[in-house]
C-alpha positions as CSV (number, residue, x, y, z in Angstrom):
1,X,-69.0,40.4,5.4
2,X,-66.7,40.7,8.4
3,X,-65.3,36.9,7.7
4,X,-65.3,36.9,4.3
5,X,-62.8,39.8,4.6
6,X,-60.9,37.9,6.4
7,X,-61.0,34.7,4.4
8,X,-60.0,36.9,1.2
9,X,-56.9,38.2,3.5
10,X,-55.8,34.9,4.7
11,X,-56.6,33.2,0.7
12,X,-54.0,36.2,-0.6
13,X,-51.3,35.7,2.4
14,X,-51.4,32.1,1.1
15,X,-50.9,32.8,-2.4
16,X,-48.1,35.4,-1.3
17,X,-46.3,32.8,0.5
18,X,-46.3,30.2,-2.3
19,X,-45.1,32.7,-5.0
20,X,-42.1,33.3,-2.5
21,X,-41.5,30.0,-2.0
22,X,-39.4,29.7,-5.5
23,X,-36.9,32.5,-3.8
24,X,-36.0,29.9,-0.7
25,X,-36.3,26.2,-2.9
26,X,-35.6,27.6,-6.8
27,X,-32.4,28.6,-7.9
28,X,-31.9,30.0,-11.2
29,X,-27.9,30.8,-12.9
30,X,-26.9,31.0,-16.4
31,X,-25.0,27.5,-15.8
32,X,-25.5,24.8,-13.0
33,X,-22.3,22.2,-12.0
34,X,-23.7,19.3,-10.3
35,X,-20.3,17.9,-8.1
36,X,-18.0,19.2,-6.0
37,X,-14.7,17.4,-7.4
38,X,-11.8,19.1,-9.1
39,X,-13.8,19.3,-12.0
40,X,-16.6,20.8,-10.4
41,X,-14.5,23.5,-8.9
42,X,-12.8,24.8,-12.0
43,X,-15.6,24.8,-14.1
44,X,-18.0,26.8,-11.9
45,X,-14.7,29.6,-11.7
46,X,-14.7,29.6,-15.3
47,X,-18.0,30.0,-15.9
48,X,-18.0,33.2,-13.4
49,X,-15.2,34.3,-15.7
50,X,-17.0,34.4,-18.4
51,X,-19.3,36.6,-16.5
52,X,-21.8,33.6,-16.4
53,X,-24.1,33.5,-13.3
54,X,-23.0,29.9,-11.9
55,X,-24.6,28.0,-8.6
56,X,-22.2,24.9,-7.4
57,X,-24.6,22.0,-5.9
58,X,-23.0,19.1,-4.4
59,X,-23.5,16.0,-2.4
60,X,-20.2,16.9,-1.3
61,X,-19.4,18.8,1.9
62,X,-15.5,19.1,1.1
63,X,-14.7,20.3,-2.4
64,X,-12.3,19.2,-4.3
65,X,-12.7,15.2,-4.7
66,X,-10.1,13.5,-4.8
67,X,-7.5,16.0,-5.5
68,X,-8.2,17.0,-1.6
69,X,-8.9,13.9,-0.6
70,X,-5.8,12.3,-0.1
71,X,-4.5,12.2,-4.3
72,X,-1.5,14.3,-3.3
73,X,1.0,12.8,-5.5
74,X,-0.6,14.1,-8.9
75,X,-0.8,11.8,-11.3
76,X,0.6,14.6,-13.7
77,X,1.9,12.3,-17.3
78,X,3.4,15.4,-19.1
79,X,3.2,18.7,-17.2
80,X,3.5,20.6,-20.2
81,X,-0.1,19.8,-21.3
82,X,-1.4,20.8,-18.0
83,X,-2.7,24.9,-18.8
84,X,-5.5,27.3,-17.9
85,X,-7.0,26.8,-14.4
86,X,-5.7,23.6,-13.6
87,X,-2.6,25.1,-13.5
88,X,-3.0,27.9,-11.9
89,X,-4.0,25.4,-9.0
90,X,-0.8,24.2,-9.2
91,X,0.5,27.8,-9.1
92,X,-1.9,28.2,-6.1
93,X,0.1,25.0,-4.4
94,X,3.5,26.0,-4.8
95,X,2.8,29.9,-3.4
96,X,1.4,28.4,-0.2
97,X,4.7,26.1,0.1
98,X,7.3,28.9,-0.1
99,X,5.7,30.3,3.2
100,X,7.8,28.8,6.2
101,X,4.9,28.3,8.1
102,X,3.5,25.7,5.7
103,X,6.4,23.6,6.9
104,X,5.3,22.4,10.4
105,X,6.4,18.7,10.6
106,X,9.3,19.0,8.0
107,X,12.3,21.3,7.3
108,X,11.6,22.3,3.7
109,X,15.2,21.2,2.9
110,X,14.1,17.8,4.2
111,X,11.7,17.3,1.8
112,X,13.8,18.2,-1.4
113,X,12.3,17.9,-4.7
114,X,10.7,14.7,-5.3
115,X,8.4,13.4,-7.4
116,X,7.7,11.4,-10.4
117,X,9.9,11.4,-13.5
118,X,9.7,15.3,-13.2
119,X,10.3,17.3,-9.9
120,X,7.8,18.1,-7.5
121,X,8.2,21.7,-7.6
122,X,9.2,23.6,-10.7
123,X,10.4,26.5,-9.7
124,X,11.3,28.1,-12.9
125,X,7.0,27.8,-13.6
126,X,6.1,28.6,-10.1
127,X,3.9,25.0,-9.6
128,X,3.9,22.5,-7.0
129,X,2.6,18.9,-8.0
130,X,2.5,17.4,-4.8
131,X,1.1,18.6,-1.7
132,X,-1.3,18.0,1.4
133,X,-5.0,17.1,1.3
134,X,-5.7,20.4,3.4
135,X,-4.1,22.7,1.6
136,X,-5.3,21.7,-1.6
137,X,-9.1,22.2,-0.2
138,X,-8.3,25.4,1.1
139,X,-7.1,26.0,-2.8
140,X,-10.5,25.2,-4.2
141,X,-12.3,27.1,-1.3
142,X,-10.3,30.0,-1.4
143,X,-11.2,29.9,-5.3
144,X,-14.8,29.4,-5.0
145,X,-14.7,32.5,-2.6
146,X,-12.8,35.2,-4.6
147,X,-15.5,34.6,-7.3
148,X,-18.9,34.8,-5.0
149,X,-20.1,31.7,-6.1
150,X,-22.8,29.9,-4.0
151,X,-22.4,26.5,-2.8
152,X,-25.1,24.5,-2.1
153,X,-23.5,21.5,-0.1
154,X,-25.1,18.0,1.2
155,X,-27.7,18.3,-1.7
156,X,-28.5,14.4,-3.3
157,X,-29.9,14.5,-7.0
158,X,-33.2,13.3,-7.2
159,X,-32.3,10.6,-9.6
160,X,-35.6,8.9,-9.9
161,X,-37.7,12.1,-10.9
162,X,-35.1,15.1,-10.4
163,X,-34.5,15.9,-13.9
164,X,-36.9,17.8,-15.7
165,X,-36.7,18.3,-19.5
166,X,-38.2,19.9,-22.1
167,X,-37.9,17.5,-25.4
168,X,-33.8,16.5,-25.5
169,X,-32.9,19.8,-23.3
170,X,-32.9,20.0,-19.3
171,X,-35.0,22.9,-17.8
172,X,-34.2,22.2,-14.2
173,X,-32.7,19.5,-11.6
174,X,-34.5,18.7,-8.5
175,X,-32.6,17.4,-5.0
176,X,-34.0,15.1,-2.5
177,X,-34.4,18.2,-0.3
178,X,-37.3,19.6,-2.8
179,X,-34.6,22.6,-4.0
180,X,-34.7,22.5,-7.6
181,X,-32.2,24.5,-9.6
182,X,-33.2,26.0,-12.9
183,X,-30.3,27.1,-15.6
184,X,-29.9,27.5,-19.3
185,X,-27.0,24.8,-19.2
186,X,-26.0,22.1,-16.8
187,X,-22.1,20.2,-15.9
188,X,-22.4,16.6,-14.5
189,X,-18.9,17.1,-12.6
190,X,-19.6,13.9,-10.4
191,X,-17.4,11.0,-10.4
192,X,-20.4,9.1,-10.3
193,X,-22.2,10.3,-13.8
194,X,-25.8,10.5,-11.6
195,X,-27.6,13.8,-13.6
196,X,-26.2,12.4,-16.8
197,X,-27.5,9.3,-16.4
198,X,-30.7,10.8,-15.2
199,X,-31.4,12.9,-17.5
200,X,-31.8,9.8,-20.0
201,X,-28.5,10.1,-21.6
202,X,-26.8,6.7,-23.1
203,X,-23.5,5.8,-20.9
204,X,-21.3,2.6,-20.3
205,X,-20.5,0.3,-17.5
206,X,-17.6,-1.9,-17.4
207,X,-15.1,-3.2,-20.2
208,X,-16.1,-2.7,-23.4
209,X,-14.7,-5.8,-25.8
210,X,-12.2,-5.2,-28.3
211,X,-13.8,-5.3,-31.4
212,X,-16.6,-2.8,-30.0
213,X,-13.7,-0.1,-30.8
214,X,-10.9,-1.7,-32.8
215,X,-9.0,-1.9,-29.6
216,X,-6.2,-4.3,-27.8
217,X,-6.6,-3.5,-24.0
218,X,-10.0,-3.3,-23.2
219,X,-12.0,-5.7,-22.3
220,X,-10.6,-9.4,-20.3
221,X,-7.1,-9.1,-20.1
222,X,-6.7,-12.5,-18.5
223,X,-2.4,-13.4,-18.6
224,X,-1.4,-9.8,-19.5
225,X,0.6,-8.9,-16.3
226,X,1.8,-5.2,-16.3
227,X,2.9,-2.9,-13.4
228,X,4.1,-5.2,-10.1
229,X,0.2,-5.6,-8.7
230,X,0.0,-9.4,-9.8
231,X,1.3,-12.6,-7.7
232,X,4.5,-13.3,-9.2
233,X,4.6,-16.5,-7.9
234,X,1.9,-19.3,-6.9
235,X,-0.1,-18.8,-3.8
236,X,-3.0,-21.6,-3.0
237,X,-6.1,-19.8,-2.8
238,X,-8.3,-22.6,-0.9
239,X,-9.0,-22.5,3.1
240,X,-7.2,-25.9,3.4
241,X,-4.4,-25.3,1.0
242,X,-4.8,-28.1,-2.5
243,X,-8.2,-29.2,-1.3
244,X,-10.8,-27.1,-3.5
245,X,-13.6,-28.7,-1.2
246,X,-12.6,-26.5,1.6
247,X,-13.3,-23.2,0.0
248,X,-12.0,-20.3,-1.4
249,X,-10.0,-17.8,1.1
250,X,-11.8,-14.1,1.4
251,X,-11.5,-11.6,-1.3
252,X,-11.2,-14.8,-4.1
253,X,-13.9,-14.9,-6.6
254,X,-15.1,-18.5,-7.5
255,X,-16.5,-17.2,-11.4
256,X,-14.5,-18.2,-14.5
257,X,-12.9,-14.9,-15.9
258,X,-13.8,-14.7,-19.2
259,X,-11.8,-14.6,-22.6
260,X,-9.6,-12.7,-23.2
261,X,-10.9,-9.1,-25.2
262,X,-14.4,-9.9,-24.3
263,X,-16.7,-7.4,-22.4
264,X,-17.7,-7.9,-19.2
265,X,-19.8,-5.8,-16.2
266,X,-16.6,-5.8,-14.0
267,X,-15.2,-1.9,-13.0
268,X,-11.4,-1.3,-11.3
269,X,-10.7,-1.0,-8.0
270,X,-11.4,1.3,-5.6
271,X,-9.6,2.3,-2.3
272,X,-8.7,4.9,-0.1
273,X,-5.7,7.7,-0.9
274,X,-4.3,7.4,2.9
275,X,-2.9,10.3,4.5
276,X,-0.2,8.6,6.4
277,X,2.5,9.9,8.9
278,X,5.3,8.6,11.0
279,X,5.8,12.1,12.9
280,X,4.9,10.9,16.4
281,X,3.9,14.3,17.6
282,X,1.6,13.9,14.6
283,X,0.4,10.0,14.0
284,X,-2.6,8.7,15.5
285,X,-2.4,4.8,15.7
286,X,-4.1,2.9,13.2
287,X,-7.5,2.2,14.6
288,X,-9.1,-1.2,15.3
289,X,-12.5,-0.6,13.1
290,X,-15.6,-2.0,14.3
291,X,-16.3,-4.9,12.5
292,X,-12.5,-5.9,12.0
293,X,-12.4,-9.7,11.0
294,X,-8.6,-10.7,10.6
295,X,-9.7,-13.5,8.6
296,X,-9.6,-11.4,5.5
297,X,-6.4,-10.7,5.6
298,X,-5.3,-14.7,4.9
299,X,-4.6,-14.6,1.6
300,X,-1.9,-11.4,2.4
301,X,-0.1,-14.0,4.8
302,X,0.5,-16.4,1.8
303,X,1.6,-13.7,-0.3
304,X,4.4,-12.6,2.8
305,X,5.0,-17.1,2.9
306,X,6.0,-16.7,-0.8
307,X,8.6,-14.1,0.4
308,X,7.2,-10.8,-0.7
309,X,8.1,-8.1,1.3
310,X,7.4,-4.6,-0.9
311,X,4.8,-3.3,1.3
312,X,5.7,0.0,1.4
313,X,6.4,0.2,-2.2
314,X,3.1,3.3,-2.7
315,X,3.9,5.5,0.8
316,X,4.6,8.2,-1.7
317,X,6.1,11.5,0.4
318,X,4.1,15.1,0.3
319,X,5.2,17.8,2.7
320,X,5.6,17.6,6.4
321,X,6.5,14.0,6.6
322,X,3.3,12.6,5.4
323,X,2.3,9.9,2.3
324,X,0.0,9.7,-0.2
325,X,-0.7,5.7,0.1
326,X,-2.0,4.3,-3.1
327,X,-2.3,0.5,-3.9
328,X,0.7,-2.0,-4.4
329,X,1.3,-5.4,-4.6
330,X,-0.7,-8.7,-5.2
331,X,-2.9,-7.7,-2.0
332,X,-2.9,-4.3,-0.7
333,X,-5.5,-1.5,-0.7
334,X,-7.4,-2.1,-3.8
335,X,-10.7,-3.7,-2.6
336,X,-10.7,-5.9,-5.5
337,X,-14.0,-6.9,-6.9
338,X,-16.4,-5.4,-4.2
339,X,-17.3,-2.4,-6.1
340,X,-19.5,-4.0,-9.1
341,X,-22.8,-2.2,-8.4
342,X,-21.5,0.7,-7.2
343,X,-22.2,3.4,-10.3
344,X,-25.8,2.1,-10.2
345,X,-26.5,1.7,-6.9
346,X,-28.9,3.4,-4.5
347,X,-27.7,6.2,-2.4
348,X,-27.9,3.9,0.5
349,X,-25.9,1.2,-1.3
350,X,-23.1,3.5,-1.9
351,X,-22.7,4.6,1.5
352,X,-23.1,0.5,2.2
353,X,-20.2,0.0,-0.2
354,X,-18.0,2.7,0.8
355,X,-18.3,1.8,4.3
356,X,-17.3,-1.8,3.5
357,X,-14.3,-0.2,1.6
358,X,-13.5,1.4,4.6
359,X,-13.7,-1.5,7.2
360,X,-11.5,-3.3,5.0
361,X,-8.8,-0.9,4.5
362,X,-8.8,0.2,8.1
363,X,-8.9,-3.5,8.8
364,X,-5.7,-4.2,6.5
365,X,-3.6,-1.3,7.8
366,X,-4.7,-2.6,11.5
367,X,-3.6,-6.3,10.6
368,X,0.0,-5.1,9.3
369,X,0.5,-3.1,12.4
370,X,-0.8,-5.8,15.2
371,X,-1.1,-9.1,13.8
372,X,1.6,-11.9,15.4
373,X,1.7,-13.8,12.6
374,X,3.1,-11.0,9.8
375,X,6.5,-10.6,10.0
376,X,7.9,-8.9,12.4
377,X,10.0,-6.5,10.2
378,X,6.9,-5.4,8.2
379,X,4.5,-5.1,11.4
380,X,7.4,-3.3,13.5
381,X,8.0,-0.6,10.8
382,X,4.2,-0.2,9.9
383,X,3.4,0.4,14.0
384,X,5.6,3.7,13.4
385,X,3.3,4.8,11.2
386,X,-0.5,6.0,11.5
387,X,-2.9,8.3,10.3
388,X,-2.4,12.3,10.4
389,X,-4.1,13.8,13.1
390,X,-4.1,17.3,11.0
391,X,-5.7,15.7,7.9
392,X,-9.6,15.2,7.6
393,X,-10.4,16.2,10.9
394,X,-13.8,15.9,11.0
395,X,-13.8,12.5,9.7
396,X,-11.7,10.7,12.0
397,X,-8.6,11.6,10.0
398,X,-10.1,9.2,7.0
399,X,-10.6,10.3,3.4
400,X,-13.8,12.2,2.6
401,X,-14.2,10.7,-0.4
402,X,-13.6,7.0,-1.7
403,X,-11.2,7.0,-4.4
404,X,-13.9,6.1,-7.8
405,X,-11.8,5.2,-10.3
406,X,-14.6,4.6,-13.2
407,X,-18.3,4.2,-12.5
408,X,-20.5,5.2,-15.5
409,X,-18.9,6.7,-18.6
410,X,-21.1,8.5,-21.1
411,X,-21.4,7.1,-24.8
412,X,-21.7,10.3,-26.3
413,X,-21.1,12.8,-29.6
414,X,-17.9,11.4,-29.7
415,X,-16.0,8.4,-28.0
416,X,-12.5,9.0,-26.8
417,X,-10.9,5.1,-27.4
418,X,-6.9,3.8,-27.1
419,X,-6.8,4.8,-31.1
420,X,-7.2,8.4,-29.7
421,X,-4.7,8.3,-26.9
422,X,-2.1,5.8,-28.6
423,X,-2.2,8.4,-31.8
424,X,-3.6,6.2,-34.5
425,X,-6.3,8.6,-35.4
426,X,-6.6,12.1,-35.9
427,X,-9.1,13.4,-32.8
428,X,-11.3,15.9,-33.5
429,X,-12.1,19.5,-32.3
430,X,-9.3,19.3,-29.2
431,X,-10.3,21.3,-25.9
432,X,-7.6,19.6,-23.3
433,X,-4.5,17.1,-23.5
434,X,-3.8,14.5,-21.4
435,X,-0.7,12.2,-21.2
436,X,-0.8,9.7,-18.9
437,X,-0.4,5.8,-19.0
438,X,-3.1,3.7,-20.5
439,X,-3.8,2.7,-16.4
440,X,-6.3,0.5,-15.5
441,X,-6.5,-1.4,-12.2
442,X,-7.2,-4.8,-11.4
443,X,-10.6,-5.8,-11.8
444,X,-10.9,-9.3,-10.5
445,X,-9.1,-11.7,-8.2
446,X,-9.9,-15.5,-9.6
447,X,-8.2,-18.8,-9.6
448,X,-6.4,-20.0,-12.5
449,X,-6.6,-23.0,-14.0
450,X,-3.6,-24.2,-12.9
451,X,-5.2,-24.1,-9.1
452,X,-3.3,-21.2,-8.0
453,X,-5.0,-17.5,-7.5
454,X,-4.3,-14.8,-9.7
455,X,-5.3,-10.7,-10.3
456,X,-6.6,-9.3,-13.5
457,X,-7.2,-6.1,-15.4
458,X,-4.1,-4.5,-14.3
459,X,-2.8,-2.3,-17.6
460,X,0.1,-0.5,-18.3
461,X,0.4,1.2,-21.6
462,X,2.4,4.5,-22.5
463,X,1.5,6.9,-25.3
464,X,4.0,8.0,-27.1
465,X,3.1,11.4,-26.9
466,X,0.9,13.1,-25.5
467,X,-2.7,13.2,-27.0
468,X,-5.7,15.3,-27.8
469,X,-9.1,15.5,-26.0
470,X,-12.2,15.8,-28.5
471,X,-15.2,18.0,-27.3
472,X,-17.3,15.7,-28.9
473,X,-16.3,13.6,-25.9
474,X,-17.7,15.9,-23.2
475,X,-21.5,16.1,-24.9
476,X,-24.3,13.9,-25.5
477,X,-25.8,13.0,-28.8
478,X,-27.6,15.8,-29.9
479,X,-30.9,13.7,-30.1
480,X,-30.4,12.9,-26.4
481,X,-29.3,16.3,-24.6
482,X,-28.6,19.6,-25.8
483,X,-27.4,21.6,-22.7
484,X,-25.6,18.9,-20.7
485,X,-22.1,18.7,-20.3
486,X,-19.9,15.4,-18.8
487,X,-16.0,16.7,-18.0
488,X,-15.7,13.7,-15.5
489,X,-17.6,10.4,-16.9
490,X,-17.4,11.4,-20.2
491,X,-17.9,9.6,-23.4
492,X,-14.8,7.0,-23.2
493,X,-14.2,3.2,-23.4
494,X,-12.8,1.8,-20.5
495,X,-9.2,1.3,-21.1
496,X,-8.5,5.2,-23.0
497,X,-10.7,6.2,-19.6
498,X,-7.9,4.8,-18.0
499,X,-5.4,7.7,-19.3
500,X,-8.1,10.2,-19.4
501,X,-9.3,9.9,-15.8
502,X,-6.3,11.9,-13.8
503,X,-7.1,15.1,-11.6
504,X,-5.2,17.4,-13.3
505,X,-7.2,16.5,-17.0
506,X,-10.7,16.2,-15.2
507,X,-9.7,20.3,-14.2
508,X,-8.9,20.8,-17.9
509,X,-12.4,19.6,-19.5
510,X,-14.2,21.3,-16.5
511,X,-12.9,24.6,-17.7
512,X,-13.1,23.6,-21.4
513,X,-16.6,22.4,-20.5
514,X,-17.6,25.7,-18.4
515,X,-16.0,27.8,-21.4
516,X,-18.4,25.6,-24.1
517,X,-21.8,26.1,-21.8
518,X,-20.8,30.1,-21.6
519,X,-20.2,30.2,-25.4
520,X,-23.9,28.4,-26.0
521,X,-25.6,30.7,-24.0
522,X,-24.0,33.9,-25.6
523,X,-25.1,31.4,-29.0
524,X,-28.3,30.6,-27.9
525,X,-27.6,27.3,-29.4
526,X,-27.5,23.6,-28.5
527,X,-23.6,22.5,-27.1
528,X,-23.5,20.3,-30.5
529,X,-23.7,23.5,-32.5
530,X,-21.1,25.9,-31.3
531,X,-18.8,27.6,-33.1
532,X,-15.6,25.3,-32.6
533,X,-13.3,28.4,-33.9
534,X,-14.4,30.7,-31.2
535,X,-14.2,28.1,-28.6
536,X,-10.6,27.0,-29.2
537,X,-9.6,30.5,-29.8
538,X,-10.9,31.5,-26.0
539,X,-9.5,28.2,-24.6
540,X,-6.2,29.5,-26.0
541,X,-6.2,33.1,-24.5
542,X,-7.3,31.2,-21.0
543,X,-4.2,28.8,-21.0
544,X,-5.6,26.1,-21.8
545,X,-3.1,23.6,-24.1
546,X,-5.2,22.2,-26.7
């Protein structure tokens, strides 16, 4: 009797531990955001003010995305259409800059006002556009903590079998860890579109043709040459310069383009935002990465034979004597072409590609700085320069985050195209603006029929005003998902993505998208069914410029 006493005891122990297991690997909240971006970020505060329980659960350890990791020169279009939260970041920016010890490397008075089109501060509404990759995460941190909302950092979707649904809604999303997170509404704030795309939801990868949407610049756009990033005159591309039989040089692809408006598999280019300085009390020298192999750099030497010399074209100044480096030129940071399978790819895959990225980029700022044979006026000025020793500081003073430009795009309620940005249709049900240029990078690097190498997908085209966001854009079809939002890959074709996919707009459909989730649970209703009226009329009262 004795033992089976205590067989009954250690039986109910047992069962008491596995009912409280839920409380250490379950998570429940009113509304879970999947990604730490920008996006993320705003939509979990909004969702908290709308009195909403919220949990934040990342892959991330920095918050922020881009925006903190090294995008510093805001990509703003029309400042006017920037309201709500995303603003009040801005706000958030410009109060830390009036302190005098935000300026450490840089008399404030040094700096001025600079910026693009449109100063860098606007005093008169209290924002700052351009700013430091540290301050901006201590923004979004300082955010996350005023409103008590949990983080749960370094966890990896289970995209295999980490979604689980109930017919077309989403009841819970498990990580590689085994912590599974349970809420009434879920935001896919990734860059990457992983719990979107897991959760069975329809979504596009690469250029769309032109006839898919009635469109002019998606798809191939081989001759169109817009911005500078193009070679304006002809460089050989083989090893043995006019003998095909040698081989192409590194970074050329040997496949034919395609035609012209056709659709194709190929995404734009990704690279690294640098945080550059030359403050010598500041700069660490540019480092020689393992795995440097100067033979990649060839092709730039031909470019710097045909005379170009605009290498410094994208050191765009924040505060305290320190860039925000961005692609520019016919061969510069844009690692052209080495990104295909990246929004599909394996976790390990992606850290495969990113780390390639990396090499490279490291590589190329190395090869300006130290190689003999570029010229000596370009390697002289670029040895002054080097990375900031206060800027990501547990990463080697590198980027956190790899700057994804487009990976998967959702093909959803409603599909944002060039028609919708370029104002030849009426959109829909508007919960955001955006503004920006129709801006699409290159794509491919191939050799023209004429023999000589040439870039394509480069795009520059202006609205003429600025344009209106649909929420049928940030939703699946109802048949698909009903309690899934997409602020960040949401449903676009390529080229309107283009415009759409700035920092400042990505805030503006998290908070219209945290705002939506909050208004179908108070609705108990699917995110296709809302009451549009009631939405837009609280987007209104909370800033947002629809």
């Amino acid at each position: 009797m004795r033992y089976i006493t205590v067989f009954l005891s250690l039986l109910l122990l047992s069962c008491s531990s596995e009912t409280n297991r839920p409380s250490k690997f379950r998570h429940d909240a009113d509304i879970v955001v999947y990604g730490g971006t920008s996006a993320g970020v705003i939509a979990a505060v909004q969702a908290s003010r709308m009195f909403k329980s919220v949990i934040m659960v990342c892959p991330e350890k920095h918050l922020g995305g881009l925006s903190s990791g090294g995008l510093g020169w805001t990509d703003t279009g029309r400042k006017e259409v920037i309201g709500g939260l995303a603003r009040e970041f801005y706000h958030r920016i410009w109060i830390h800059y009036q302190k005098p010890e935000a300026w450490k490397w840089q008399k404030r008075s040094e700096y001025g006002n600079r910026g693009q089109g449109t100063p860098a501060v606007d005093g008169k509404e209290r924002t700052m556009w351009i700013f430091e990759p540290h301050v901006a995460e201590r923004v979004f941190e300082d955010l996350i903590t005023e409103h008590n909302i949990p983080v749960h950092r370094d966890e990896w979707l289970d995209r295999e079998h980490g979604v689980e649904k109930h017919g077309n809604r989403i009841i819970s999303i498990r990580m590689l860890s085994g912590k599974s997170y349970r809420g009434s509404m879920f935001i896919d704030a990734t860059y990457e579109g992983d719990l979107m795309a897991a959760a069975g939801i329809s979504y596009h990868v690469g250029r769309e043709a032109n006839s898919e949407y009635g469109e002019t610049w998606n798809g191939v756009q081989v001759g169109v040459l817009h911005h500078s990033h193009h070679f304006k005159k002809p460089v050989d591309p083989y090893i043995r310069p006019g003998d095909p039989s040698s081989g192409l040089l590194p970074r050329i692809s040997g496949d034919e383009p395609g035609k012209k408006g056709d659709a194709d598999h190929r995404v734009q280019a990704y690279c690294f935002r640098m945080c550059l300085t030359d403050h010598p009390d500041n700069r660490v020298p540019f480092p020689l990465p393992k795995g440097y192999d100067p033979k990649q750099y060839q092709l730039l030497l031909r470019v710097f034979d045909s005379g170009w010399r605009d290498v410094f074209g994208k050191f765009d100044p924040i505060p305290n004597r320190k860039t925000d480096t961005n692609n520019h030129g016919p061969f510069s940071t844009d690692n052209i072409g080495m990104n295909y399978d990246y929004p599909e790819a394996s976790y390990e895959r992606r850290r495969q590609i990113i780390k390639e990225h990396e090499i490279y980029q490291k590589g190329l700022m190395y090869f300006l700085a130290n190689d003999r044979r570029v010229p000596e006026d370009i390697r002289e000025k670029m040895s002054k320069w080097g990375l900031a020793k206060d800027e990501f500081t547990d990463n080697g003073n590198w980027p956190h985050q790899l700057y994804i430009r487009e990976a998967r795009r959702m093909t959803g309620h409603y599909v944002m195209t060039e028609n919708d940005v370029l104002d030849k249709r009426d959109v829909p049900q508007p919960v955001g603006m955006g503004s920006y240029t129709l801006d699409s990078h290159n794509v491919q690097r191939y050799v023209k029929p004429d023999g000589y190498v040439q870039n394509e997908g480069d795009i520059g085209v202006r609205p003429p005003k600025p344009y209106r966001i649909a929420y049928g854009s940030l939703i699946p079809k109802k048949n698909e998902c009903q309690n899934l939002f997409a602020p960040v890959c949401l449903s676009s074709s390529h080229i309107a993505f283009g415009s759409i996919r700035m920092e400042p707009v990505f805030m503006i459909l998290g908070q219209s998208s945290a705002t939506a989730a909050a208004h179908a649970v108070d609705q108990s209703c699917a995110v296709q069914d809302i009451d549009y009226s009631k939405l837009s009329e609280q987007l209104v009262r909370d800033g947002q410029r629809i």
